[in-house]
N, C-alpha and C positions, 0 to 999 in steps of 0.2 A: 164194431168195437171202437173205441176212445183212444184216441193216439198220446202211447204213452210215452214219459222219455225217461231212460233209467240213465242215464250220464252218470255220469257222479259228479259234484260242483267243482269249479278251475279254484283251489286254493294252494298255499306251497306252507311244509310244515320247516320250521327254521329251530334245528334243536342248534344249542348251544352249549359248550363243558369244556371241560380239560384247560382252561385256563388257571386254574390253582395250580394245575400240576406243574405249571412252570416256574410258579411261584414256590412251590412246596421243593422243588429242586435248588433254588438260588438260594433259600433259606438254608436247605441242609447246607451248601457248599462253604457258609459263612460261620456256620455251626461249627463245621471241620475244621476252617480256618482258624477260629479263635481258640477253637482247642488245641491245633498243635501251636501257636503260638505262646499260648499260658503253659506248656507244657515245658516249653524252653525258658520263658520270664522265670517258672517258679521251684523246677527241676533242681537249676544253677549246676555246677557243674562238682560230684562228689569225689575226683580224683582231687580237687586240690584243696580239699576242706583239709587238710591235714599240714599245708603248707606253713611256718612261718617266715614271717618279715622281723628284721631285724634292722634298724635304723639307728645310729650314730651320726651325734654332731657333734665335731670338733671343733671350739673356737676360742679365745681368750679371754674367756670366764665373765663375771657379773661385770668389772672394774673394762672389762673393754666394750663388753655391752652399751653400761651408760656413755661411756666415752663417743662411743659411733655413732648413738643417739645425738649426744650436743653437739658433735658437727654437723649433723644430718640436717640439726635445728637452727643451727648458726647459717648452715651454706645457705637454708631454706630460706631465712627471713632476709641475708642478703641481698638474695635475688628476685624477693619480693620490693622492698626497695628500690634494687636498680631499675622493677619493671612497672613503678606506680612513677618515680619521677617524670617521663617523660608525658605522662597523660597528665600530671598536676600542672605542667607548661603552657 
């Protein structure tokens, strides 16, 4: 009889996977994140929607207004003056 060889051939099979899933994991996690952070940005907070602010300003009227103005403008150019003399030297 004929000498026969039944081996089977030396190859190595290389499955490969499950690499999405670790991507499909960091994905959701980011998912998560941004939702509960828009949940806070757009929530806002409904206990104080009901609050008012009430602002007062006391001061001496139109006639001291300008007045504070023209010193502000006097002191301003004064010391404009004193701080170009010494560079025109």
């Amino acid at each position: 009889m004929a000498d026969r060889s039944d081996t089977p051939p030396d190859h190595t099979v290389v499955q490969s996977g499950g690499g999405n899933t670790g991507l499909a994991f960091v994905v959701g996690i980011l998912v998560v994140v941004v939702a509960v952070i828009a949940w806070f940005v757009f929530a806002g907070d409904p206990s104080g929607a009901g609050d008012q602010v009430n602002v007062t300003i006391e001061g001496a009227g139109d006639n001291g207004a300008i007045e504070g103005a023209e010193n502000r403008i006097g002191s301003a150019t004064s010391d404009f003056g004193e701080s170009a003399e010494p560079a025109a030297e």
